[in-house]
ZAMARGU-4260 file (C-alpha; in steps of 0.2 Angstrom, whole numbers, plus 5000, padded with zeros to 4 digits):
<rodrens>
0) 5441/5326/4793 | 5426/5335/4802 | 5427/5349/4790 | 5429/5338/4774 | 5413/5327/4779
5) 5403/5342/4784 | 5408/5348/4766 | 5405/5335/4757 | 5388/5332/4766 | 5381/5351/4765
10) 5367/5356/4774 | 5367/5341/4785 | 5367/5337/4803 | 5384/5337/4804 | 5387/5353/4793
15) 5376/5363/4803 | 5385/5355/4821 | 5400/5357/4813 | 5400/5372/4806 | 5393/5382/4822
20) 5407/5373/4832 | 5420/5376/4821 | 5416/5397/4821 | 5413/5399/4840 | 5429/5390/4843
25) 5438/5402/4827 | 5434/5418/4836 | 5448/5417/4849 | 5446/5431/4860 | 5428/5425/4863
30) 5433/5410/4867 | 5447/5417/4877 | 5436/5425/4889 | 5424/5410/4891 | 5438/5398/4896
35) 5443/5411/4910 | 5425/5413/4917 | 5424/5394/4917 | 5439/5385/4923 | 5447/5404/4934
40) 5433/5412/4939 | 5416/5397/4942 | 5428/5384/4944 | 5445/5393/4954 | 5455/5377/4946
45) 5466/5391/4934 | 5473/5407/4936 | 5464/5419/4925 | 5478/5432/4923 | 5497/5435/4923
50) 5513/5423/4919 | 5516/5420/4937 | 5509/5420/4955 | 5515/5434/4966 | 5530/5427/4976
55) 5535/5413/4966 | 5552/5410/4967 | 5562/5407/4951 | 5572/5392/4946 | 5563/5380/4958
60) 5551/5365/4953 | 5535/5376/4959 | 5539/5391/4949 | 5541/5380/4936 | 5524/5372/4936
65) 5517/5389/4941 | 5521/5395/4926 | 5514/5379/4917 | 5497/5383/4926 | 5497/5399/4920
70) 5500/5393/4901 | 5484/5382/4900 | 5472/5393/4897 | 5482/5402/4883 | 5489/5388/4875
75) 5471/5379/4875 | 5461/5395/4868 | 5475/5396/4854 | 5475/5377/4851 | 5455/5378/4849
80) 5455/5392/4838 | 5467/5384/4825 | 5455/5369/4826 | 5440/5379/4822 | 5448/5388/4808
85) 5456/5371/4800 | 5437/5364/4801 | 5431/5381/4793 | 5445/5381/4779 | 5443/5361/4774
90) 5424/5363/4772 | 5426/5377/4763 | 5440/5369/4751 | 5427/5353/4750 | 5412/5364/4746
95) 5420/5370/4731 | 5428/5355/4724 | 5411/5344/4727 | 5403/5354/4714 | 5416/5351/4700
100) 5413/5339/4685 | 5425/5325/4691 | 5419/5322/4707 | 5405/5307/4705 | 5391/5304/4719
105) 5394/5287/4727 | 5380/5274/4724 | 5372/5262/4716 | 5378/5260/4697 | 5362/5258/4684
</rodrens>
């Protein structure tokens, strides 16, 4: 919905907000990297690298959710980036079909 509106609403607050959001969240491995600094390295709440801790033993509850902390980062980069790039794509489908002959501007009639 956020690329449609900011495509159908070109050059507007939203567009520009949106469309600057949208592409630093499409360029994964960017993003990848300022996820780590943030919640591995400033915040120490994730582990920044690796599937598992050093001496996690396998099949129990802990490795299990060891493993799961180690996920988040990946999963949310990858997750983000597919967000960015389905906000990129609809604006750009909306762009082009705002400017056909069919599509009527709302407003008053007169």
């Amino acid at each position: 919905m956020l690329g449609l509106h900011a495509g159908w609403r070109r050059r507007g607050p939203v567009d520009h907000i949106a469309t600057g959001a949208s592409l630093a969240l499409y360029s994964g491995f960017w993003l990848g990297m300022i996820l780590v600094v943030i919640f591995s390295t400033a915040l120490g709440w994730l582990p920044g690298y690796g599937a598992l801790s050093p001496g996690a033993i396998t099949g129990s509850l802990d490795w299990l959710l060891d493993y799961l902390r180690h996920l988040a980062l990946p999963v949310t980069a990858g997750a983000l980036g597919l967000i960015g790039q389905y906000v990129v794509v609809a604006r750009a489908a909306m762009s082009d079909i705002v400017t056909e002959d069919y599509m009527v501007p709302h407003g008053p009639k007169g």
